[in-house]
C-alpha angles and dihedrals in degrees: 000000000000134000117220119209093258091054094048096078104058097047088050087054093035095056105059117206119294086006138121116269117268096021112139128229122207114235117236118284113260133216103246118182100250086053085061105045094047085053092049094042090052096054091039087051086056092035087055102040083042087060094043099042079057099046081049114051095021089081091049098040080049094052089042092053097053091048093063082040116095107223098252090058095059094039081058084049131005101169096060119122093192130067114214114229090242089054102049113111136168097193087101086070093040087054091051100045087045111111109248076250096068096043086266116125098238110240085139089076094034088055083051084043091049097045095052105044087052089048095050085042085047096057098036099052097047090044086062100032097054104060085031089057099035082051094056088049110043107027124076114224136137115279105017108131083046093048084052093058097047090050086060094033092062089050087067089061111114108244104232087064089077091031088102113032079058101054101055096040087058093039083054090045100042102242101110109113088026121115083217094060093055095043081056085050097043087048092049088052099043106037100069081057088040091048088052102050098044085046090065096046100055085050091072096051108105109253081221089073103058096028083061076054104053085045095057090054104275123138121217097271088053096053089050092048101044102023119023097033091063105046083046094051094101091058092039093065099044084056094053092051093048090049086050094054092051098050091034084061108035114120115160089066097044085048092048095045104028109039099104088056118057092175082073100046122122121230089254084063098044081055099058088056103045077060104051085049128102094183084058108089116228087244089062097048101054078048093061094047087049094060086045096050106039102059088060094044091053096055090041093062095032083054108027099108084054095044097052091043100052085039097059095031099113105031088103121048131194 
């Protein structure tokens, strides 16, 4: 067989030195345009989470520092990032944990205060939301897909639009400076959100279920007990924790209703007064927002999988 001129080329380009005849060889690889932009776009994507991750956690490693500092230390140097071993101190916590009594400043009984006022919140807004939300999306009734908007509408309403009315209604009734009467506000606050979110969540359990149920003898509230609560127990907790985190961090009702007691005071409160304080040095006070801030760090990491994932279940149906 013979090679005609034209052919000759290619096999030339096709053979590579020292190579058999008619193996190819791969041109080099050239810089397109989409290569480069995908390059630039992935470093840009780390550049950018980098920037926010710092502009994140530095307040909170800042707040952290001072509160390690003594006072006279970051007086000497206020811009440093780093605490010398001979300056670290924990006296500032010990300060801030200390009953009033001691010359402490008392956050160990406001944290008591605080956890149980968003527990009780807690239990008292998802015993009323569940049956509320399993009601909107599984009865049939005139008016349900309205009911459910104007639960959520009236979540949108500031809340120092009901601060007085409040205030007045639980003066009248004897509840203000009590630790029951905020629980009542903070469930009024958090269960439209919590009705709306479980909502969500029931709708995606399959009718088939619970019809298999009523079939076998239960009655709605069984079904709902045995068959629809745990399937909904991912979304329920995440519930619960969002409706922790609100009543962990208010801060305008637990002023209104608990400001002549200080024993009843929550830790968001406590806080407000170490810094309207002079007397209150800066590193007691950073102190102070660290024992704020860290319990709920701590559950939102311990909890955050099943956070995000009770957060987004519902969002899909079928």
């Amino acid at each position: 067989m013979t090679t005609t001129p034209r052919e000759a080329p290619i096999a030339e380009q096709a053979a590579p030195k020292g190579g058999a005849p008619g193996t190819m060889v791969r041109s080099p690889r050239k810089w397109s345009a989409d290569r480069i932009q995908r390059r630039v776009l992935g470093i840009l994507r780390w550049v950018v989470m980098g920037l926010f991750l710092l502009a994140t956690l530095f307040p909170f490693y800042y707040m952290l520092l001072l509160s390690i500092r003594p006072i006279a230390s970051l007086l000497r140097d206020p811009g440093s990032l780093i605490v010398a071993v001979e300056d670290f101190t924990l006296s500032t916590y010990a300060e801030v944990l200390a009953p009033q009594s001691q010359g402490g400043q008392g956050f160990l009984s406001f944290l008591g205060n605080s956890l149980f006022v968003a527990i009780g919140s807690v239990l008292v807004a998802l015993l009323i939301a569940i049956p509320g939300a399993y009601a909107i999306a599984r009865l049939p009734f005139f008016g349900r897909r309205k009911i459910s908007a104007l639960f959520l509408a009236t979540y949108l309403f500031p809340a120092i639009v009901l601060a007085i009315p409040l205030f007045v209604l639980f003066t009248r009734i004897g509840l203000r400076g009590s630790l029951f009467g905020l629980i009542f506000v903070y469930t009024a606050q958090t269960v439209p959100v919590a009705i709306y979110m479980l909502r969500n969540y029931f709708e995606t359990v399959p009718e088939s279920i619970e019809e298999a149920g009523l079939v076998d003898g239960l009655s709605r509230l069984g079904v709902l007990r045995r068959i629809s609560l745990p399937l909904a127990t991912p979304s329920i907790m995440a519930t619960g924790l969002f409706i922790f985190m609100i009543a962990w961090n208010e801060f305008l009702f637990a002023l209104l209703f608990l400001i002549d007691k200080r024993d009843q005071w929550t830790v968001s409160l406590g806080l407000a007064s170490l810094s309207g304080s002079i007397e209150v040095p800066t590193t007691v006070l950073m102190a102070g927002s660290v024992v704020l801030t860290l319990p709920i760090i701590v559950l939102f990491f311990a909890t955050e999988r099943l956070l995000t994932g009770g957060l987004t279940a519902g969002a899909e149906k079928g």
